[in-house]
LUMTIPA-37299 format. One record per residue: residue in one letter; x, y, z of N, C-alpha, C, CB in turn. Coordinates in pm, whole numbers, plus 50000, padded with zeros to 5 digits. Glycine has a CB too. Example, Ala and Ser with C-alpha at 12.3 -4.5 7.8 and 13.67 -1.06 7.14 Angstrom:
BEGIN
A513194943150780512304955050780513204967050780511314955350905/S512854977550708513674989450714512905000350787514084994050572/
END
This chain:
BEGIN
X500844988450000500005000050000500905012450000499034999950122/X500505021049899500885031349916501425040549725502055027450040/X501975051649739501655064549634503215059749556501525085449725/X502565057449450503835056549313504185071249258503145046949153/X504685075949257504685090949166505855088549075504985106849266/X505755092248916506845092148830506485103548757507075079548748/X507385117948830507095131648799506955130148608508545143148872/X507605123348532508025126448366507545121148308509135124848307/X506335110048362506125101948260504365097848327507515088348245/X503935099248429503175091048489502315101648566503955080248569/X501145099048632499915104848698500625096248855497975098748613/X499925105348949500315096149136499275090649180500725106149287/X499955078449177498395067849187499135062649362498165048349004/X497585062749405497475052849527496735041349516496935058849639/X497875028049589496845016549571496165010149693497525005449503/X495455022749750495055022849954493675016349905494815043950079/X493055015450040491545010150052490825029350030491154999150262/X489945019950013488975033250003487855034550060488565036149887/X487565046250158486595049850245484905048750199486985063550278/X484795061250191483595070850153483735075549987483655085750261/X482765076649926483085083449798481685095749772483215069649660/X482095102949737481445118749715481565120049570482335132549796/X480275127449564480395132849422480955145949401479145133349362/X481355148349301481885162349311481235174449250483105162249258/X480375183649258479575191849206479985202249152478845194749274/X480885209149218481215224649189482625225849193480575235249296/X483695231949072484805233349121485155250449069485785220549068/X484545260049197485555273449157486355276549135485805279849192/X487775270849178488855272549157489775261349180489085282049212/X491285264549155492065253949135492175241349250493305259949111/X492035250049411492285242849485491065239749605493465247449518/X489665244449564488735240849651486995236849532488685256249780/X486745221849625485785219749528484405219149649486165204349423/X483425216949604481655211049669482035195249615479645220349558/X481335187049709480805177849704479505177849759481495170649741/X478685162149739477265168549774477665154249862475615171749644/X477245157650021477705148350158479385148650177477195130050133/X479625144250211480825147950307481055140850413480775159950359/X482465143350502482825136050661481845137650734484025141450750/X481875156850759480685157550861479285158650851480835166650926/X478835145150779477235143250782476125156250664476815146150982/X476595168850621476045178450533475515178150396476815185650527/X474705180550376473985182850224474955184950153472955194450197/X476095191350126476495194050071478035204150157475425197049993/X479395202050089480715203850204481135209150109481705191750284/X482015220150142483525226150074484895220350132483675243350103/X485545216650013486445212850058487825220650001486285199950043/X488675222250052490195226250011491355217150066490525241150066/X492105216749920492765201949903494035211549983493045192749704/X494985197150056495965203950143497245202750012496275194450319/X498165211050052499425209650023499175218049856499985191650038/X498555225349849498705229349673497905244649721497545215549514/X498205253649620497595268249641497925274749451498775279349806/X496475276449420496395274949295496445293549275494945264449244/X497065300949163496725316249147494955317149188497125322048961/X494555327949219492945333349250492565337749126492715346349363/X491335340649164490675341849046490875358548977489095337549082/X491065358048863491725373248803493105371348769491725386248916/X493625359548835495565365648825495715353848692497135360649029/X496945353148642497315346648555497105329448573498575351548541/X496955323548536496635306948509496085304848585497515296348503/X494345309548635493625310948768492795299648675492865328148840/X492355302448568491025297548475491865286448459490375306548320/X493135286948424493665274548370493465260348489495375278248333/X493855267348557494015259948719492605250348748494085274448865/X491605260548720490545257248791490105245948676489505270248832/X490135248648529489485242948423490275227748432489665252548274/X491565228248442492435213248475491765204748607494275217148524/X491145211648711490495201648806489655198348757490115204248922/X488605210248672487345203448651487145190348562486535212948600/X488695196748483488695179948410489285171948454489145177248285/X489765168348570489955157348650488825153848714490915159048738/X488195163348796487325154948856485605157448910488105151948958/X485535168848829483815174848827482855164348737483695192848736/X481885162948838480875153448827481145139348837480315155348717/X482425133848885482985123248908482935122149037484125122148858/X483185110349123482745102149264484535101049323481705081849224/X484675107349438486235112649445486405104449610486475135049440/X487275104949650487575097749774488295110849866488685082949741/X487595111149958488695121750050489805116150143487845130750155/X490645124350234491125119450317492015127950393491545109950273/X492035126950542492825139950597493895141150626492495144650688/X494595149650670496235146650737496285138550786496905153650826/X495325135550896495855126451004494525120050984496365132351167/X494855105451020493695094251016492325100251064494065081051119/X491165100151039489845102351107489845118851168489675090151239/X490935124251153490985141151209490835150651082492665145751292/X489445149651058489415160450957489325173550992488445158850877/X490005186150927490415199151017489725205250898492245204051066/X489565218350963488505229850858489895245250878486085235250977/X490065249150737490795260350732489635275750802491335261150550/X490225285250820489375298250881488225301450797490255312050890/X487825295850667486695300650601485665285450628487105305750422/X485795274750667485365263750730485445252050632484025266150783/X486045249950527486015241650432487285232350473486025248950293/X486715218950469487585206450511488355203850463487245196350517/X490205205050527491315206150442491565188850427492675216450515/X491565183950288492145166650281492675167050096490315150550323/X492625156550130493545150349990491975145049905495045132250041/X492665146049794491455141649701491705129549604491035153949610/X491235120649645491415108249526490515102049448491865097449571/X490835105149282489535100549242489935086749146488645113449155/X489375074549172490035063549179491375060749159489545057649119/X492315059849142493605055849194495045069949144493865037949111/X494165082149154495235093949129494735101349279494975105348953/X495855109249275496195119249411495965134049311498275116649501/X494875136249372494215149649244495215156949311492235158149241/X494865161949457496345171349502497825169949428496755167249662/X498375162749422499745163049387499315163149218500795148749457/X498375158249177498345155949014498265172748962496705145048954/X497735181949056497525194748989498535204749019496245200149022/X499675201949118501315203049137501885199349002501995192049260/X502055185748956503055179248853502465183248689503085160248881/X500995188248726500855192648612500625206948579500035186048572/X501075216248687502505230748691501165240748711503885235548486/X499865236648768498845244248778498445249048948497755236048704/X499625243749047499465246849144501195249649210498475236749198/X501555251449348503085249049364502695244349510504335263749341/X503935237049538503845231249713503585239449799505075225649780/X502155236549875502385248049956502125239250129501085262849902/X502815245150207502425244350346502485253050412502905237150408/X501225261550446500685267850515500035253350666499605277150404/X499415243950569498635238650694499845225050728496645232650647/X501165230050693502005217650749502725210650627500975206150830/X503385203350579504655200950533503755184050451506215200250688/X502935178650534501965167150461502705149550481501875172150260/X501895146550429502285129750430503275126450317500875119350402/X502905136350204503205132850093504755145150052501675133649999/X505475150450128505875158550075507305158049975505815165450166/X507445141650022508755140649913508035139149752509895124049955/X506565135149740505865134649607504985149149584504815120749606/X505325155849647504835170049608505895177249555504265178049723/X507385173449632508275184349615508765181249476509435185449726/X509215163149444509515157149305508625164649255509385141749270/X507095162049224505755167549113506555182449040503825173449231/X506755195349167506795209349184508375209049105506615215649365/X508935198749147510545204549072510305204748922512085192549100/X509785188348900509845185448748508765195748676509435168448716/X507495201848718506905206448616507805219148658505215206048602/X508175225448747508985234748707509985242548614509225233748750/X510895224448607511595225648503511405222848376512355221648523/X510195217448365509485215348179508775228548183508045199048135/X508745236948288507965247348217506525247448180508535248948110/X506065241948232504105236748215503825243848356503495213748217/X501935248048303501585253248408501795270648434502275244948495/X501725270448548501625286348614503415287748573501025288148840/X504365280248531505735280448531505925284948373506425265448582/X504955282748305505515293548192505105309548163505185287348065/X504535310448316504195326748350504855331048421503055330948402/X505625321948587506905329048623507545318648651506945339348732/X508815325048728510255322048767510375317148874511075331648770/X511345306148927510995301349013511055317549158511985286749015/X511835329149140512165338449181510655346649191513305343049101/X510095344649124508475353549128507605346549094508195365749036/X507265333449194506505322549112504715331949203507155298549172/X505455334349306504275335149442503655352349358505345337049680/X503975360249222503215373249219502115373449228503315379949130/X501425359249204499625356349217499235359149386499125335649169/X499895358049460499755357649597499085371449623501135355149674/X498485370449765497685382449814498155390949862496895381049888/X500105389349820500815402849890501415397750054499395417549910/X501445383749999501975382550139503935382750150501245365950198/X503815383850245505365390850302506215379050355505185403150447/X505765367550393506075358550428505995344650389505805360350498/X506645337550308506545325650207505815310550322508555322150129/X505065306650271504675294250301505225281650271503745293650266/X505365281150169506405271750132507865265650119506265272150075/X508165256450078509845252150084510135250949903510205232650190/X510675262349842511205263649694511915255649632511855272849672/X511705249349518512505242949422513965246249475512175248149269/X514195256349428515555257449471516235257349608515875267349427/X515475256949703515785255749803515655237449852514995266549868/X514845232549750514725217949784515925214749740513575209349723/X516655215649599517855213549510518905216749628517945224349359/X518965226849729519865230249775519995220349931519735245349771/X518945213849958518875210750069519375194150042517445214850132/X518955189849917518875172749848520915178549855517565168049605/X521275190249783522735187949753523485186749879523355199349667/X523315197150014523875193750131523955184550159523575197050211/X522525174550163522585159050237523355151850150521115150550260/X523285156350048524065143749962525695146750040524055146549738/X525975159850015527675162550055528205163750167528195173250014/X527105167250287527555167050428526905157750547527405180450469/X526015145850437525375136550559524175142350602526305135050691/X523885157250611522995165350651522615176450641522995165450720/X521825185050700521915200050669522175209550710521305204150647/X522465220250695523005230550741522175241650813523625234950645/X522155248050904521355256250970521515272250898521765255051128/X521175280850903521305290850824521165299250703521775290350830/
END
């Protein structure tokens, strides 16, 4: 059991059991969809997928973003699942932060590798983050996605102006994989 990812050639398939399945109704944007039922018992739930933060709506590859989920997985029967076993958590606007699987792909990481979202942890670093960070390098470097609008240096201009990065950067992943390789470990500073 468990997530194959082959950033160059392949979709990230999980071969886990599967819970609950939801339909998927509504997808506004890149990184939050409706389903109709949900964990907590509701007519109908918002959800926002963890570990990905897609441009908003207005900024550059916002439509693109959103139009690539819908063709993954609007009007299709999707599998959720949370950070932590049975602890499903709600971000400050109340929509249930989990992973999205719609039969054997990881929609989260699939909309990373296919350059329409970038790694993000705001809500924590994830289960998955050595197959988020691979996804984020390689479409980086093919250039697909929000990556043929910027640099890895101004990837975040879609952002709301924030001052303080959420995430851990391509290049800073490259730099952290080269330490361990050359000093056993990493460096503080």
């Amino acid at each position: 059991m468990g997530w194959r990812v082959t950033p160059g050639r392949g979709a990230i398939e999980w071969n886990g059991k599967e819970n609950h399945r939801w339909k998927v109704i509504a997808v506004p944007d890149g990184d939050t969809v409706l389903i109709g039922g949900g964990p907590h018992r509701q007519a109908k739930e918002w959800l926002r997928m963890l570990c990905i933060d897609c441009p908003e709506h207005g900024q550059r590859g916002s439509s693109e973003a959103r139009d690539c989920l819908r063709s993954l997985i609007l009007g299709k029967y999707c599998t959720i699942e949370p950070e932590k076993k049975w602890k499903y958590q709600r971000d400050r606007y109340g929509r249930t932060l989990c992973y999205i699987l719609q039969d054997d792909l990881l929609i989260n990481a699939e909309m990373v590798r296919q350059g329409w979202s970038t790694y993000y942890t705001r809500h924590g670093r994830g289960r998955f983050a050595q197959t988020f960070s691979e996804c984020e390098v390689w479409a980086e470097s093919e250039r697909i996605g929000v990556w043929q609008y910027y640099n890895s240096g101004d990837r975040w201009a879609w952002g709301r102006g924030r001052s303080k990065r959420h995430y851990r950067g391509a290049e800073e992943i490259r730099e952290a994989s080269r330490q361990i390789k050359e000093n056993g470990g990493l460096k503080d500073g």
